[in-house]
Every structure is written in C-alpha cells, then in structure tokens.
C-alpha positions in Angstrom: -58.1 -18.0 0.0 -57.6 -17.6 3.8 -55.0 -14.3 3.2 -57.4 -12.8 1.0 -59.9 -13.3 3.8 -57.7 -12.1 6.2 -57.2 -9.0 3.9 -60.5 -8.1 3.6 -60.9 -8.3 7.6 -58.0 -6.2 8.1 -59.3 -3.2 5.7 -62.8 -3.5 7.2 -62.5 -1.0 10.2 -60.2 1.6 8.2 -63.2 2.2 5.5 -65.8 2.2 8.6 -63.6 5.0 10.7 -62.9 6.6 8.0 -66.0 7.1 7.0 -67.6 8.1 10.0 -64.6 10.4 10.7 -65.4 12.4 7.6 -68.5 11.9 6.6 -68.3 11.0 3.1 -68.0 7.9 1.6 -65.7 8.6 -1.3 -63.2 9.5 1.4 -62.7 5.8 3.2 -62.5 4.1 -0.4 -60.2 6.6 -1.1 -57.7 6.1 2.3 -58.3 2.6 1.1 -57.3 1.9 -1.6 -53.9 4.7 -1.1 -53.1 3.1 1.8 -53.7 -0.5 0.4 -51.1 0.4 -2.6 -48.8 1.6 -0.9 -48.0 -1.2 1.5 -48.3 -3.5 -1.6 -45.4 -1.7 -2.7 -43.6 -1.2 -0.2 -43.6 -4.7 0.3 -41.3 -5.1 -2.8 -37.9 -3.8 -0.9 -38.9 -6.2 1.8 -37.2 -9.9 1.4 -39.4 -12.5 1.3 -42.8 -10.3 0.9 -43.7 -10.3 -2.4 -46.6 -7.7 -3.9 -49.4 -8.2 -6.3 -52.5 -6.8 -7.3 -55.1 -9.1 -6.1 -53.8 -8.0 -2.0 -54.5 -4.8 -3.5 -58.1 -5.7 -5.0 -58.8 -7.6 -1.1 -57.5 -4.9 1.2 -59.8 -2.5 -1.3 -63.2 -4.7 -0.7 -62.4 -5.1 2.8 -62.6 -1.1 2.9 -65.3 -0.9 0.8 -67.6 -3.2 3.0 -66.3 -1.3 6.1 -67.7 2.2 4.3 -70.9 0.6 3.5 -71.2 -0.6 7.0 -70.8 2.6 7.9 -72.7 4.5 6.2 -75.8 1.7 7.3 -74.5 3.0 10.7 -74.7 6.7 10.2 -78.4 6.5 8.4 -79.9 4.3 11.4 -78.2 7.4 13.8 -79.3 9.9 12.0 -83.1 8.4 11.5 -83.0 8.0 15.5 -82.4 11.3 15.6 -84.8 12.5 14.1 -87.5 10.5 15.6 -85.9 12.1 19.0 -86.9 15.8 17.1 -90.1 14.3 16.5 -90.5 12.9 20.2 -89.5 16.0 22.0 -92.1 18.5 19.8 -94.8 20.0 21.7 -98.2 18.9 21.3 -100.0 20.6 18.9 -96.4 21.3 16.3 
C-alpha cells in the first residue's frame, strides 16, 4: 500500500507540468501513462525489479490527479485574469 502511495506522489507533478506546459489535458495523461509503461518495462531486464500492471495503474492516477490539479490551477488564473480585464475598463465600458 505505501509503494502504491508513493507511486501516485511521484506521478503527481509530471501530469501537473505537463499540463500546464501544453495546455491540454489529454496531453499529461498521455506522457503519463507512456512514460509509466515504459519504466514498468524496462524494469523487467533489471535484476531484482520486477513489473506489473497495478505500478502502472498508480503511477497513471498519480498523473491524472496532477492534470486535474492543474487544470483547477489554470481556470482560477485565467478567471483572475479576467477580473484584471474587467478592473482595468474605463468607466462607462
């Protein structure tokens, strides 16, 4: 239970860059779960490491919760800016 914690945690600030690097959502649970499967198989030439599905399922959460975080993130900017629009109007607009 504590490793798939710990996978979650580690995937968490990979879906929220991501995300805010491009933009899109799609595009962090994408990188996610790529990036997720392919350590999990490289992991089977390693001795001792051993691969399965549910690090795979954890790491994948993990950058699911960091896209949703931010996109929360991106809509709070974005509503703050417009309220700045808004602010900086003339009177009478």
């Amino acid at each position: 239970m504590v490793e798939f914690a710990a996978n979650i945690i580690l995937f968490v600030p990979l879906g929220f860059f991501i995300t805010l690097l491009f933009q899109r959502w799609w595009i962090g649970v994408l990188v996610s779960i790529v990036l997720s499967t392919s350590v999990e198989l490289l992991q089977v030439f390693l001795p001792g490491r051993l691969a399965t599905p549910r690090d795979v399922l954890s790491n994948t959460i993990g950058g699911v919760i960091g896209c949703v975080i931010a996109l929360v993130f991106l809509g709070v900017a974005r509503k703050r800016a417009l309220q700045v629009d808004v602010d900086k109007r003339p009177l009478g607009e």
